[in-house]
N, C-alpha and C positions, 0 to 999 in steps of 0.2 A: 273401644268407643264406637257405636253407632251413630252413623250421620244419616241424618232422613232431610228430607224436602218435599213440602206440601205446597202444588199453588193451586188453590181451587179459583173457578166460578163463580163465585154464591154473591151476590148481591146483596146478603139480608145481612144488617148488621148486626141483629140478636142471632142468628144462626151463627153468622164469623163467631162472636165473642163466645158462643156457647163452645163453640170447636177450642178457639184458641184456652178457654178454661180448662174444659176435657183435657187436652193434650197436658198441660203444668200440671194437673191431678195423676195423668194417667202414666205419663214416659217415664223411662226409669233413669239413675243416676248416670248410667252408662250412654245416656242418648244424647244427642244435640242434634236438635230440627230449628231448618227455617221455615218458617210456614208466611204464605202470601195471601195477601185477600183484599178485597175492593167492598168497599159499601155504596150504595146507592144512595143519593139524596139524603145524606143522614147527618146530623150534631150527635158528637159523642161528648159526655158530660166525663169528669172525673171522680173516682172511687166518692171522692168526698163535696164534692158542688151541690151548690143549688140549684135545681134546673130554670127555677125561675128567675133568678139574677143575672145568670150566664146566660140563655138564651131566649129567643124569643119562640119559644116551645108553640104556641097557637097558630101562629102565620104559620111554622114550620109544617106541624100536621095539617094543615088546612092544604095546604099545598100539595100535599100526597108525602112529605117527608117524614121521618122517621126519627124520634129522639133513645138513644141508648144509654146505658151508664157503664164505665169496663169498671175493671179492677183495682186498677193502678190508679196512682195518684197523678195531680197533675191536673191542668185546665183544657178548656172545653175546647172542640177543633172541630170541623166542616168537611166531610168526607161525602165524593161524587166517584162519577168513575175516570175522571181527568187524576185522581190519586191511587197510589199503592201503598197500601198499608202492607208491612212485616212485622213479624213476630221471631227473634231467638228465645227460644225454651232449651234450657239445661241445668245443671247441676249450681248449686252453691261453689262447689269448687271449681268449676269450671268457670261459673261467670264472670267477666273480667269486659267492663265497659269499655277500655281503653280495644280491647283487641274486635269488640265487636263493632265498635264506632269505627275502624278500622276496615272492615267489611262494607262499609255504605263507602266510606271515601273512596276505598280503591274500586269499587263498581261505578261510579265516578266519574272515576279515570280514565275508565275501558270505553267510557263513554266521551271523552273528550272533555270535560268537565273536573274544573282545580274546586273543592269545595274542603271546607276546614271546618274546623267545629269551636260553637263560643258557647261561653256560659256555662253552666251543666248539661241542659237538656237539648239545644237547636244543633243542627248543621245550614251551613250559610255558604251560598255563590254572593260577590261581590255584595257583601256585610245584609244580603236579603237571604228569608229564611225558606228554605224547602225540604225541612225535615224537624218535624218537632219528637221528640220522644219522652216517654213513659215505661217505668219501673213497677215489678212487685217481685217483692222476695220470699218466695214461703219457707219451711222448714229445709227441707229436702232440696226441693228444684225452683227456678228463677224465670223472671219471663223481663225482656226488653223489649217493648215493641215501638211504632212510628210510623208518620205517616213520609211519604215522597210525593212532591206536588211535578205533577209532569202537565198535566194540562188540563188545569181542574178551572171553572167556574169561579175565579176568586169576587168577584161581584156579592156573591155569597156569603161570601166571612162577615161581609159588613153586615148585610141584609138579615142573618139570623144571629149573630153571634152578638152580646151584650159585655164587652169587655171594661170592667170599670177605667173612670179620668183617673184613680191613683194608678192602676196596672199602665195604661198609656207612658203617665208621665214618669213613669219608672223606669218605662222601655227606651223613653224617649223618640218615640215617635208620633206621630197627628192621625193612624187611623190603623186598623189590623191591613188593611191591603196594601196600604204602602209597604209594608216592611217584608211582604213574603212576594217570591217569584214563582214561575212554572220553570219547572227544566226546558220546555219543549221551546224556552224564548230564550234559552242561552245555545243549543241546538236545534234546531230547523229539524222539522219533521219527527221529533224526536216523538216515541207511541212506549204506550204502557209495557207492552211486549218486549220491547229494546229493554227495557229499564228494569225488569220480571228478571230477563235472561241474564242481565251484566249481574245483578244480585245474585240469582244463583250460581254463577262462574265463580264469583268474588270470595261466594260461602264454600264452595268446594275447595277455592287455591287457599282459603286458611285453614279450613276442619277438613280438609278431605275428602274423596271420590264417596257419595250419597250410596247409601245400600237400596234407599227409595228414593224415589218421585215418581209423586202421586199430584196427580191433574185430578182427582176424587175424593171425597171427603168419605167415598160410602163404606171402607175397608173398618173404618171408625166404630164404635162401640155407639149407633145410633139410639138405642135406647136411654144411652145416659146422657146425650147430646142433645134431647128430646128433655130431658128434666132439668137442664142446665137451658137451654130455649126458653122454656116456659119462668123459669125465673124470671130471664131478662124482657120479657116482653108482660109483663105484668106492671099494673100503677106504682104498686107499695116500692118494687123494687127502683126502679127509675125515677120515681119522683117523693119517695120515702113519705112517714109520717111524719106533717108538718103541723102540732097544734099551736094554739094562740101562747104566744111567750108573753112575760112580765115584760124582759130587760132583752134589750138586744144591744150590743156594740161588736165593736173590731176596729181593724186597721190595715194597713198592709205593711209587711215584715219582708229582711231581706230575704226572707226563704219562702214567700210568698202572702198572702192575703188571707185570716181568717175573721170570718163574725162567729161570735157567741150568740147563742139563742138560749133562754132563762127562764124558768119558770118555778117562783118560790111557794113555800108555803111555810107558815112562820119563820120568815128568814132564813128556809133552808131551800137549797136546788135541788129539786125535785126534779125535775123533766131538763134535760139539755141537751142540743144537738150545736154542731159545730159544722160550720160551712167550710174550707178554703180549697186551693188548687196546689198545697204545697204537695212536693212530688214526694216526699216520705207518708204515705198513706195508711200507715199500721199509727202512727205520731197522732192520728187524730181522735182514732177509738180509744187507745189507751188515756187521752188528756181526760175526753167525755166521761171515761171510769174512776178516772180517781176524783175528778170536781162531782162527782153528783155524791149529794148529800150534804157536802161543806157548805157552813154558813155563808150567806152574802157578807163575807165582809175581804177585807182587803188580806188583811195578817191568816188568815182562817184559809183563802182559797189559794195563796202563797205557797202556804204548808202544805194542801195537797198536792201543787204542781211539784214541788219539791220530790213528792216520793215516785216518783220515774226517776229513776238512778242513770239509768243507759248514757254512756259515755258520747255516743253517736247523737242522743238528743241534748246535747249540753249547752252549745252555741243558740239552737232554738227556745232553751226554758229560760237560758236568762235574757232573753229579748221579752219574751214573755212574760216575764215576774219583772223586768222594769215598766214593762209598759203597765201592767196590772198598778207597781206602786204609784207610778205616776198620775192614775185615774183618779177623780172624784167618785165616791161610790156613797 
């Protein structure tokens, strides 16, 4: 097994995300990297959001900000350089959430810092969150990555981010900033640098003495870093093709929030696109592929939800196939 660590400089959040792509396509099964990285001024939307629900995308760019869209599933976050974003990339058989959520505590630790983990996705000091994370699993190799709030501009969450009243009162809480803290107010003086170093300590004392670290990203295969950039900084990709729908609804589910978007033509769906922030992000393409074409009707769009077999999405379809019976249509 290879253990690599990357913490670059780069500021751009379509350059990070092109890198951190790169890398899950590129490393081999034999490898585990931590990769580090900061964005500037930027809202990061989830694989499957809408950017215009989730944030206020105009103020943001108006502002000199920046709106991205990653990979992973999951909802939309507020990234400055008061944050450090990580990335583990490794094997299917390697990945094991339990050991790498494991890695953030005890880096932590080193820092003087008790923090635990709730839910599926947060890590929390004193029941406030300073680490949200996000998942994608491909074939081969796996990626967990997360933000760590050390001394970020939380003013900001409020100011761009559009978090619906049903998500609030799920959480149970009256505003996004109430609920999240900065490390650097549980430790005094605490810098990105401290919290960079304890991460890499913490990934060494489980995976191992690093064959690299690398403070560069330029050792990298920049030409295909360069093609994976130019996706992410393009309209289509960030803010997708959104034409006019017949039918829109949704709701929000315990495994998170999605809307339907509908577009029939003699009572069949023709055009559909599906909005939510649930963190299984492959769960929303495959729904979008088997409802297109099925008639508008109740008993008819049932049947297609049904043919996704996967045992992993079972708890999801039948929330889904009751709320569907329970609709007026």
């Amino acid at each position: 097994m290879t253990i690599k660590i990357l913490s670059t400089k780069e500021y751009d959040p379509w350059r990070n995300l092109a890198i951190e792509e790169y890398l899950l396509e590129s490393l081999s099964p034999d490898d585990t990297m931590l990769y580090l990285w900061q964005n500037a001024h930027t809202v990061v939307i989830g694989k499957n959001q809408n950017p215009w629900r989730e944030c206020k995308a105009a103020m943001l760019e108006k502002e000199g900000g920046k709106l991205a869209r990653r990979i992973s599933g999951g909802g939309a976050v507020y990234h400055d350089l008061g944050n450090l974003n990580f990335s583990f990339i490794l094997s299917k058989e390697k990945y094991n959430l339990d050991k790498q959520f494991q890695v953030i505590i005890d880096a932590m630790k080193l820092l003087g810092i008790n923090a635990i983990k709730t839910g599926r996705n947060d890590l929390v000091v004193n029941d406030q969150k300073f680490s949200g994370n996000a998942f994608c699993v491909k074939k081969i190799m796996a990626l967990h990555h997360g933000t760590l709030l050390v001394n970020a501009d939380l003013s900001n969450l409020g100011k761009y981010l559009q978090v619906s009243k049903e998500k609030m009162k799920a959480k149970g809480v009256k505003s996004v900033k109430s609920r999240v803290i900065n490390l650097a107010k549980i430790v005094k003086g605490l810098t990105i640098d401290n919290v960079r170093e304890a991460m890499i300590t913490s990934f060494q004392n489980t995976y191992g003495k690093a064959s690299e670290v690398n403070k560069s990203s330029s050792y990298l295969d920049q030409k295909r870093i360069n093609q994976l950039y130019e996706k992410y900084t393009t309209w289509e990709y960030t803010y997708g093709d959104a034409p006019a729908f017949d039918i829109t609804f949704g709701k929000r589910f315990s495994f998170g929030e999605i809307q339907f978007h509908l577009s029939l033509k003699k009572g069949k769906i023709q055009e559909i696109k599906i909005y939510s922030d649930m963190m299984n992000e492959k769960f929303i393409s495959e729904l979008e592929q088997v409802l297109l074409g099925s008639n508008y009707k109740k008993d008819d769009i049932i049947n297609h939800m049904r043919v996704i077999r996967k045992e992993e999405y079972q708890e999801i379809l039948d929330e889904l196939i009751t709320y569907i019976d329970n609709r007026e249509f």
